[in-house]
C-alpha positions as CSV (number, residue, x, y, z in Angstrom):
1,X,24.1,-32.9,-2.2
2,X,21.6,-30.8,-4.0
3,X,21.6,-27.1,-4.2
4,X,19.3,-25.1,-2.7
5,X,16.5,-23.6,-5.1
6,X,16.2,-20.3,-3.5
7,X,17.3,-18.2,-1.2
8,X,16.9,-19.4,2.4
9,X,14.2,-17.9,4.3
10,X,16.3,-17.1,7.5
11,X,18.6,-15.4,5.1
12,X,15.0,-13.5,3.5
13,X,14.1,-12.5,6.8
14,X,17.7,-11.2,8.4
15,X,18.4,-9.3,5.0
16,X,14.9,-7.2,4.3
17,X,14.5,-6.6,8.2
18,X,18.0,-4.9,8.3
19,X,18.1,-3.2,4.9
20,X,15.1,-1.5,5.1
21,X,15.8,-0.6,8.6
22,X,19.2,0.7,8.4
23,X,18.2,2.4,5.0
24,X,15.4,4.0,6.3
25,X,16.6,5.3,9.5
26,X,19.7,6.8,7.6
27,X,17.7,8.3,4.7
28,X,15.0,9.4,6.4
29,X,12.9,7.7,3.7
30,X,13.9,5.3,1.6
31,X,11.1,4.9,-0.9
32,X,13.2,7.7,-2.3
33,X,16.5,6.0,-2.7
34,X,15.7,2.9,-4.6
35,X,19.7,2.7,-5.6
36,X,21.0,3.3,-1.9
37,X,18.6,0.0,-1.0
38,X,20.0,-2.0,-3.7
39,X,23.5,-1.3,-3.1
40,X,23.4,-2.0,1.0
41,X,21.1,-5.1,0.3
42,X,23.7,-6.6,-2.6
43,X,26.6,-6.5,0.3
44,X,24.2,-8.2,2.6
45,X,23.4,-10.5,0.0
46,X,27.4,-11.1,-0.7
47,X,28.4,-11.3,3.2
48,X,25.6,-14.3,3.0
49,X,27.5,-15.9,0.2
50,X,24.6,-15.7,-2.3
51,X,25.6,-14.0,-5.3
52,X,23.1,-11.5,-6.9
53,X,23.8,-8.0,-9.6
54,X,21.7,-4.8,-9.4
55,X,19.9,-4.7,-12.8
56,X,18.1,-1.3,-13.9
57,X,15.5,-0.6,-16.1
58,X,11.4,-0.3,-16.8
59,X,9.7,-1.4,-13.8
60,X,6.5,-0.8,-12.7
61,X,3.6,-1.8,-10.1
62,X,0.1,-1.6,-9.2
63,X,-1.0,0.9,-6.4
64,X,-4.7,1.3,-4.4
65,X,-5.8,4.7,-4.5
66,X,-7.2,6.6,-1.3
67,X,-10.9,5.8,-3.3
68,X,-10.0,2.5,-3.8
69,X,-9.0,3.0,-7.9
70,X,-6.1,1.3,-9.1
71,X,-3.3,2.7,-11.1
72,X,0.4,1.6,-12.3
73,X,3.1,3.4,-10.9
74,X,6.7,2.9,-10.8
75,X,9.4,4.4,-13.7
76,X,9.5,3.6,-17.3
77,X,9.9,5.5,-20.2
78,X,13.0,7.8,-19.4
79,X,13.0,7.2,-15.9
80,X,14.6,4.0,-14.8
81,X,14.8,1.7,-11.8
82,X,16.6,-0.5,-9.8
83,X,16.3,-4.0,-8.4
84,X,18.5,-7.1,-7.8
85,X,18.6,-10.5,-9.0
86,X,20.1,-13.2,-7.2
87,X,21.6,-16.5,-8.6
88,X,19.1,-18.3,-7.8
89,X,16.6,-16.4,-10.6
90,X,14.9,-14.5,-7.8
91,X,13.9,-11.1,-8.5
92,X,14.6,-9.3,-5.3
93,X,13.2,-5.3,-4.6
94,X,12.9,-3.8,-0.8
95,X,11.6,-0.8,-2.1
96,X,8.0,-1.7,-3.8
97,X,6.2,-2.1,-0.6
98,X,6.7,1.7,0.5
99,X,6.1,3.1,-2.8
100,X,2.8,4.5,-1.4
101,X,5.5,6.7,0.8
102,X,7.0,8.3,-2.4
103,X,6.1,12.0,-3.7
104,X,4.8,12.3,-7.1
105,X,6.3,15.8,-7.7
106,X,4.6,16.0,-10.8
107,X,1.1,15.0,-9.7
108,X,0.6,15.7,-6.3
109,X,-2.6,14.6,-6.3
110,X,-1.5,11.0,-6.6
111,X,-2.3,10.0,-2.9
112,X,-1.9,5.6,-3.0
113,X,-3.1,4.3,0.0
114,X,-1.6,0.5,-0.6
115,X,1.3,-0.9,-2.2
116,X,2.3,-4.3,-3.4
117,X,4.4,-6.3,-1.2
118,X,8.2,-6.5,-1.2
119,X,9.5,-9.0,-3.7
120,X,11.8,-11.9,-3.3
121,X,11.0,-14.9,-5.3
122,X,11.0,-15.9,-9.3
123,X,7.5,-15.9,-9.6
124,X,6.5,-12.2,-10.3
125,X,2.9,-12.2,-10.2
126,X,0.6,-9.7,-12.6
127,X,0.6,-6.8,-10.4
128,X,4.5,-6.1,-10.8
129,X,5.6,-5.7,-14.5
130,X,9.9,-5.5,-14.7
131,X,12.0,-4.9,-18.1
132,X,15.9,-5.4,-17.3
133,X,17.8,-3.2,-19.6
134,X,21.1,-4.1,-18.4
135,X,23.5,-4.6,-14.9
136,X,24.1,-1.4,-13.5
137,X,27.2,0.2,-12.4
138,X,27.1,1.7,-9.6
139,X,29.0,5.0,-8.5
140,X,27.6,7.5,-6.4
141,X,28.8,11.0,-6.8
142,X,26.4,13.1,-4.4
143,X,28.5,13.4,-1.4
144,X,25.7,12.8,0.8
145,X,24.7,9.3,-1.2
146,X,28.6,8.7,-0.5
147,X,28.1,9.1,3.3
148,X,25.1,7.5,3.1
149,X,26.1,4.6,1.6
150,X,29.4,4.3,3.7
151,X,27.0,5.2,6.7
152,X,24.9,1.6,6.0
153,X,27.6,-0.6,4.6
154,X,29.6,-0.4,7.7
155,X,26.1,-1.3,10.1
156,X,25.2,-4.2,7.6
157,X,28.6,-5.5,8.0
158,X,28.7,-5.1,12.1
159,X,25.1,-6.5,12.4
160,X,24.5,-9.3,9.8
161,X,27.6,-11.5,10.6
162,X,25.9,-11.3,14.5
163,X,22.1,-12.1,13.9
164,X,20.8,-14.9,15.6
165,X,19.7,-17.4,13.4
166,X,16.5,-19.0,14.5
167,X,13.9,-22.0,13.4
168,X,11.8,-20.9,10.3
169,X,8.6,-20.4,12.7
170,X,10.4,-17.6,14.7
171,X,11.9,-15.8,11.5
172,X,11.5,-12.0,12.1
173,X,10.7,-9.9,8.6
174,X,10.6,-6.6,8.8
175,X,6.7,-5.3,9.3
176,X,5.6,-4.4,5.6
177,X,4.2,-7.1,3.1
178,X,6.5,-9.6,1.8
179,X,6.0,-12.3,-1.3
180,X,8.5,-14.8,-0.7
181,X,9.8,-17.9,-2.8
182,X,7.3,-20.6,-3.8
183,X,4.7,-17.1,-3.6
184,X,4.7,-17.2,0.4
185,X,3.1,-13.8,1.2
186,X,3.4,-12.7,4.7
187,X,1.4,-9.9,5.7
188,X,2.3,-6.8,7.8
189,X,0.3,-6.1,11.3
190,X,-1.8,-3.6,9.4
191,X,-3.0,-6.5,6.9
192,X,-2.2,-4.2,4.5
193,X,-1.6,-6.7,1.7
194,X,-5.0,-8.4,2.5
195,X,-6.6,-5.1,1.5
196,X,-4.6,-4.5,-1.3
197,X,-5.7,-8.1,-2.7
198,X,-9.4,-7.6,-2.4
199,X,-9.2,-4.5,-4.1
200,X,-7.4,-6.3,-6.7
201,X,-10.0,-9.2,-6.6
202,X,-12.7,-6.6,-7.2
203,X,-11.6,-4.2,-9.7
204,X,-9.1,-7.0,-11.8
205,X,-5.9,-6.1,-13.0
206,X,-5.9,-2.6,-15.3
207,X,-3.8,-2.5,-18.6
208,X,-0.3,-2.2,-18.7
209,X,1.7,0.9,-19.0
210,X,4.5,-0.4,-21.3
């Protein structure tokens, strides 16, 4: 019997739609807890029976600007993120497509008005740029992160094991831009990845920051 390539899509759609759910609703925002995401998404990924690490390092991503400019953001340089990698080669992060959502303390007049899509597959197109420096290890010592973390650990394990499974034409992904395996993109209801495309397609793809 051959093994499966990538990750099921059923498995795509249960996963994001609950992580980013439950992690939002319990954070409040969770464009701002990148490692909180990771860790609830790698159980999810486990109580599927996929296998998958959270890797950290240099990542970064192309946002549309309120006047339609492009820029890179993301964290490199001292600052480091987090995403997942299953063992199927797939490069998995739930986080990318609310980046738009995320406070630039330093620059607050960095106002993005489009993100790229969540990503899920092993083809990482142009407009996402990601330099693993190693697993991480995670351990939360914020006592809010700990109750947090318990908080969505203990919903993804009540509701995963229960979803419905359902044929690939009724699959429901959570509503936000999502590039799946075999570079399936499914759009949100806001075509928001169709407009971050053509602005893409206009202005090309601007030099990388690392």
């Amino acid at each position: 019997m051959q093994e499966a390539e990538f990750t099921p899509l059923a498995t795509i759609a249960n996963v994001s739609r609950l992580v980013t759910k439950i992690t939002d609703r319990i954070s409040g925002d969770r464009s701002e807890f990148p490692l909180l995401v990771n860790c609830v998404a790698l159980e999810a990924l486990k109580l599927c029976g996929i296998p998958a690490k959270i890797f950290y390092g240099q990542a970064a991503w192309i946002e549309v600007m309120e006047d339609m400019s492009l820029v890179w953001a993301g964290c490199w340089g001292k600052n480091s993120h987090f995403w997942i990698a299953t063992n199927y080669g797939e490069l998995v992060d739930l986080n990318t497509s609310v980046s738009h959502r995320k406070k630039d303390h330093h620059n607050p007049l960095h106002l993005p008005k489009y993100s790229p899509p969540l990503l899920w597959s092993r083809e990482v197109p142009a407009f996402y740029r990601y330099l693993p420096e190693g697993v991480a290890e995670i351990e939360l010592t914020d006592e809010r992160d700990q109750r947090w973390l318990a908080l969505c650990l203990e919903e993804i394990r009540q509701k995963l094991p229960t979803t419905e499974w359902v044929p690939e034409d009724q699959l429901d992904f959570p509503d936000e831009p999502i590039l799946c395996p075999g570079r399936k993109i499914l759009d949100d209801a806001a075509q928001s990845f169709r407009h971050y495309d053509r602005a893409l397609m206009v202005q090309g793809i601007p030099e990388k920051p690392f």
